[in-house]
N, C-alpha and C positions, 0 to 999 in steps of 0.2 A: 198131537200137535206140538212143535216145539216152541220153546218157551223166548226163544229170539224173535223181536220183533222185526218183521221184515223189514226192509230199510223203505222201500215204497209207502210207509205212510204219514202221517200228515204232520210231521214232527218236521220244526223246522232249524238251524243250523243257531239263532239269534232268540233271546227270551221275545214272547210278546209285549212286554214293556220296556222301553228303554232304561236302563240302567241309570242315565242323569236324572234326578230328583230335584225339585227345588225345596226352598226350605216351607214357602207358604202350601206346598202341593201335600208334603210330608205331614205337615200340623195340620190339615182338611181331612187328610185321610185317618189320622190317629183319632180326631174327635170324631169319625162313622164309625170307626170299631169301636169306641168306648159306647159311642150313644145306642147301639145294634144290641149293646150287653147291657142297659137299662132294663129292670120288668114294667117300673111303672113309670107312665108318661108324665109323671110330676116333675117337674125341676129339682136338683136336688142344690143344695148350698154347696156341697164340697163339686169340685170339677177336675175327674183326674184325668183328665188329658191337660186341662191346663197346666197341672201338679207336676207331672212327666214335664212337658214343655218346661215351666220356671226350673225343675232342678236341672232340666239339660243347660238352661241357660246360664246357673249359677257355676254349673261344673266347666263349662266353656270361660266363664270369666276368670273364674281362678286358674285354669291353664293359660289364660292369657296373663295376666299377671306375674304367673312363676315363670312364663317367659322372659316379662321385660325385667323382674328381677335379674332373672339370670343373663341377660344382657348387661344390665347395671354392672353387675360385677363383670363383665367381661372385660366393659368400658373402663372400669375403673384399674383394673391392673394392668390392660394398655397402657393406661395415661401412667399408671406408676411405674411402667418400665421404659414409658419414654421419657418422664421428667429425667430417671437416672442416666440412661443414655446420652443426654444432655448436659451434663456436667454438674458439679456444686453449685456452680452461679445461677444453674437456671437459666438461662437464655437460651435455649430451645423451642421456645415460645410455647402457645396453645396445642398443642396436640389434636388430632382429630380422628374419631375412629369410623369407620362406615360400614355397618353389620347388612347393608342391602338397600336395594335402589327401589322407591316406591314405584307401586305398578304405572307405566304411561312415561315416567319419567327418564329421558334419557340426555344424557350429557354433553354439554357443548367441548368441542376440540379445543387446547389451549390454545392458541395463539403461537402459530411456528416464529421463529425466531428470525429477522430478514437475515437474507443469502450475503454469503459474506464478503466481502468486497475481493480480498484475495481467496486465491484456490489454489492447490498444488502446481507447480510448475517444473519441467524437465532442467530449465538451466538453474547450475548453482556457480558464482563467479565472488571473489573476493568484494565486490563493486555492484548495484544494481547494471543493468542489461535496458535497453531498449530495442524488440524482435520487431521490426512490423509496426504494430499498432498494439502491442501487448508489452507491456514493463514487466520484467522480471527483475524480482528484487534478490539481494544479496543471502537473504532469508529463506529462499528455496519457494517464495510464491508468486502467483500469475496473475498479471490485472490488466484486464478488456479498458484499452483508451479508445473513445467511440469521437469517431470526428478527427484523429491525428493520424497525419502522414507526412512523410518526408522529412522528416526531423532530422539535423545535420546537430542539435548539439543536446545537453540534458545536462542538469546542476539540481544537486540536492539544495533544500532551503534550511537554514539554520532551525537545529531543536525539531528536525524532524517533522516541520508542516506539510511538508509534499514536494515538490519535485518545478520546475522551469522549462518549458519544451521551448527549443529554438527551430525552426523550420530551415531548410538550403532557401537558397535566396530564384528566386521565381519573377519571373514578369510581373506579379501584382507586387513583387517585395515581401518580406521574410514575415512568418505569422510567429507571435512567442504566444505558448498555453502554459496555464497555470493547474499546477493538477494536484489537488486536494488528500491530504493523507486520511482524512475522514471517508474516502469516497465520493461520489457522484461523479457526474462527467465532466470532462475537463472543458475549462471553461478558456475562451481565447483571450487573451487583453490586449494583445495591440493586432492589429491587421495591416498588412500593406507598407511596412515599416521601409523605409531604406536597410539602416542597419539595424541592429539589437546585440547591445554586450550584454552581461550579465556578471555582477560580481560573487569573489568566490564563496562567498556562504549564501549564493541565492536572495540577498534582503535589498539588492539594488539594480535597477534596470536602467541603461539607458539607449535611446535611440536616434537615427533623422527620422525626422518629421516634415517635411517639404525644404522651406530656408533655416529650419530650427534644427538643434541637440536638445531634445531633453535627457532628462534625468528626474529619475522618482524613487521612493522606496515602495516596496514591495508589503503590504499588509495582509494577511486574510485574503486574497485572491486580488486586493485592490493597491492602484499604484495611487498613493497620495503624495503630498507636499513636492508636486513638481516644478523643476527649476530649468528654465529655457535660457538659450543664448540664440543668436546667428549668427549662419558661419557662412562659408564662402561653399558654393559649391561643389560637391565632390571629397566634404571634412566630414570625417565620420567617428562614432564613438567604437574603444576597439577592446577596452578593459579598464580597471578599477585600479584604484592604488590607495586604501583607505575609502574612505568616503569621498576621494575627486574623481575623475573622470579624463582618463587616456584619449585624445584625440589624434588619428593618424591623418595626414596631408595628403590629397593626391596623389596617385602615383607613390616616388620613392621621395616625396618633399620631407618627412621625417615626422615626428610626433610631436606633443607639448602635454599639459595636464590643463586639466578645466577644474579651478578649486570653485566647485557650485555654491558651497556656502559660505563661501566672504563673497559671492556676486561676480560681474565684469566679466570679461572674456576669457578664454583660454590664454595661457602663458606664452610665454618666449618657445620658439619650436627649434628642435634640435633635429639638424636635416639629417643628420649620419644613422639616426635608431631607426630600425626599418623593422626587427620587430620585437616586440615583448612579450616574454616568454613564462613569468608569473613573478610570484615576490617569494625572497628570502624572510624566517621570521624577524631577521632585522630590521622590514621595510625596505631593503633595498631592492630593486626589479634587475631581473634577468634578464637580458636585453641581447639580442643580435645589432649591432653596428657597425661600420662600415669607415676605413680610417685611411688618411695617404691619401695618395693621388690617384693611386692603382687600384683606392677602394678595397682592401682587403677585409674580410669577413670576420668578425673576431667577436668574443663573447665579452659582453661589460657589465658590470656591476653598477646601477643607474640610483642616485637620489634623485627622490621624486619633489623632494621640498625643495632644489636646488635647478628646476629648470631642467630635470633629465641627465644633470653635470656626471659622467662616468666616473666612477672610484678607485676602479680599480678596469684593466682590461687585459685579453689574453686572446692571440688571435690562432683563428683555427681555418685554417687553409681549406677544410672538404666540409665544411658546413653549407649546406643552402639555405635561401631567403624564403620559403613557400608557407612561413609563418606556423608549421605544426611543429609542437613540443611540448612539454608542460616542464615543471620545476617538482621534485622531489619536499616530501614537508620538511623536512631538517632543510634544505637549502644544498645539501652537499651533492644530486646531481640534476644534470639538463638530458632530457632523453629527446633528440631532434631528430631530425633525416640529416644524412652526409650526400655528398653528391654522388656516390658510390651505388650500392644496390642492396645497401644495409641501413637503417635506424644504428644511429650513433650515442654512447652512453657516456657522456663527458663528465669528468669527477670538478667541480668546481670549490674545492678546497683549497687554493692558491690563483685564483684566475689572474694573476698579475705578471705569472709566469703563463708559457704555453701549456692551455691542458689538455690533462690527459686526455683520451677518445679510446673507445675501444669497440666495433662492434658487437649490435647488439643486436641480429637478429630482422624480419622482414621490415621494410620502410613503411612509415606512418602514411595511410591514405586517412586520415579523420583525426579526430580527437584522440587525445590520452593523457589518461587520467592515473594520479601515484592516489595508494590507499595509505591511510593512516601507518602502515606495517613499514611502510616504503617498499612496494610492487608496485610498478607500473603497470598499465593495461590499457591497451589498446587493439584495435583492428586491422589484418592485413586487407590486399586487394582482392584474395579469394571470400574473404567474411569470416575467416579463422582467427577466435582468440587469443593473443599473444600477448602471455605473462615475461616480464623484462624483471629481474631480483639480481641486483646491483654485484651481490656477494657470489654469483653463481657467474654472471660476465666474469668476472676480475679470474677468474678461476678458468675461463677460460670458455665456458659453456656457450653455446650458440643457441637464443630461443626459438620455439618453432611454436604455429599456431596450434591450437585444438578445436577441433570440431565440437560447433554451439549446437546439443540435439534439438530438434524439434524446427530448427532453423530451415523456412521452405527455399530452392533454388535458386540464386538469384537476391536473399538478399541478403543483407548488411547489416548486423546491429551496432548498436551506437552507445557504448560506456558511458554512463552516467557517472560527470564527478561530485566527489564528495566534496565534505565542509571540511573546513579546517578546524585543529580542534579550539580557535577561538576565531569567532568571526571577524571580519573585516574592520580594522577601527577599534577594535574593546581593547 
């Protein structure tokens, strides 16, 4: 016979007991074998199954013990190589080490951090941008304005509170939003306005309101300490000069100022100014007016404490009246449209003589806005950004727009002006 066992018999692949023991299954069966090796049925005093049992148990504790010892010390020279990592002072605070997670216990998720108001954005421009319904700032990021459209102007607010949206003028009349540099949605503050100026460090608003001009300041989102006149009308508010308020006439009737805070009405109106075009930091306003008999078009240096009285004037034959321009921050130029087929760069450093002009590149359809650097910016009629640097005209250079990415078909952004580096009044 051979001495292999054939595989067909009764032997099976698994022991017949399972392998998992418990500990009370273990200590039943240990005292049947000690009690099976008794001779005589007497009790005895000593119990060695118990015996076995208590020193497995003693030997168990002292393992758990030189555990936690040796956790102790594990803890311990953590914490003394994070105290040192922490410097001499000590202000590293408590240390914490974590040798393992009790069984069942599992840990709650920090607390993610809220989404952050700005996100990366494709347009980067000297000036923040307004695309659509999304602000791109000068900063190279993107923020979702929910509820705005149609914005025809935008002003930064002094010290960087956020932003002034002015709406194109609508059958309901112009809406201005107020948009938070903390975030949330932009919240509306007037609705249905006739007009809405806004001065140039954003901290004063004013508008019509049926027979009334008001004027307010601009707080935190909110327009307080409003000051009302009546006007005749068709009298609209149209810019700032300090803390008063520009009032233009009907038609080409001319302008005056509204000093809101001595009270009473608007001043004396000077029919010839048709438009203003921002303030020199002397306080004098840049002014289009209209002089002769023949009306000629000429650029005037205007006191504003004086009734509008021109200081100086320099007349320029191919300037148009359609009110787009802005002033340079030094005062030294007026970037406007000429009657031509070009935006005109007029040096106004002597406006008492005739001044200079020099094209400068495609005509203003919207606002434009000078940055602190002195660069102009503004938008042509295709939606092309065109930078205007004063030093590169005189040189001879002709600007051309650049393509805003990310800009869809069709439309138009709209340059957001900055503050001046002191606001309006200080």
């Amino acid at each position: 016979m051979s001495g292999v066992r054939p595989s067909g018999d009764n032997r099976t692949s698994s022991p017949e007991r399972p392998l998992p023991v418990g500990e009370a299954e273990l200590e039943r069966a240990l005292r049947e074998t000690f009690s099976r090796r008794v001779d005589t049925p007497a009790p005895r005093r000593a119990d060695p199954a118990g015996e076995v049992l208590r020193r497995a148990r003693r030997a168990g504790r002292r393992r758990t013990l030189t555990g936690l010892a040796l956790a102790g010390a594990a803890t311990v020279l953590v914490t003394t190589g994070m105290v040192q990592l922490s410097g001499p002072d000590g202000r590293g605070g408590t240390p914490t080490v974590v040798l393992g997670d009790p069984p069942g216990l599992s840990l709650s998720p920090l607390p993610s951090e809220p989404t952050p108001v700005y996100r990366p954005g494709p347009v980067r421009a000297e000036l923040d941008l307004l695309v659509g319904g999304q602000l791109d700032t000068s900063g190279g990021q993107r923020r979702e304005l929910t509820g705005v459209d149609g914005v025809e102007r935008a002003q930064r607010i002094h010290d960087g509170e956020g932003w002034l949206l002015t709406s194109a003028a609508t059958a309901a009349g112009r809406t201005l939003w107020w948009v938070s540099a903390d975030g949330g949605t932009p919240q509306v503050m007037l609705a249905a306005a006739d007009a809405v100026a806004v001065s140039a460090d954003g901290r004063q608003v004013a508008w019509r309101d049926g027979p009334d001009v008001v004027a307010a300041s601009v707080v935190a989102g909110q327009l307080i300490a409003p000051s009302r006149v009546s006007a005749p009308t068709g009298v609209v508010p149209v810019g700032f000069t300090g803390d008063d308020v520009l009032i233009a006439q009907p038609g080409q009737g001319g302008m005056s100022v509204w000093r809101r805070a001595m009270g009473g009405v608007p001043g004396t109106v000077n029919p010839n100014v048709r438009v203003v075009y921002g303030t020199r930091p002397d306080g004098r306003l840049v002014a289009l007016v209209t002089t002769g008999p023949a009306q000629r078009p000429c650029v005037a240096l205007l006191d504003p404490a004086r009734g509008l009285t021109p200081t100086r004037t320099g007349c320029v034959a191919e300037l148009t009246a359609d009110g787009l321009g802005a002033v340079s921050p030094d005062g030294r130029w007026l970037l406007a449209n000429g009657t031509g087929r070009t935006a005109l760069l007029i040096d106004l450093a002597d406006p008492a003589a005739a001044p200079a002009t020099h094209p400068a590149g495609p005509k203003l359809v919207g606002p434009v806005a000078w940055t602190r650097a002195g660069v102009a910016l503004h938008v042509d009629a295709a939606g092309g950004l065109v930078r205007v640097r004063p030093e590169r005209v005189l040189a001879g250079e002709r600007p051309t727009p650049s393509t805003i990415d990310g800009m869809a078909p069709g439309q138009r952004p709209v340059v957001v002006a900055d503050t001046p580096a002191l606001p309006d009044g200080a």
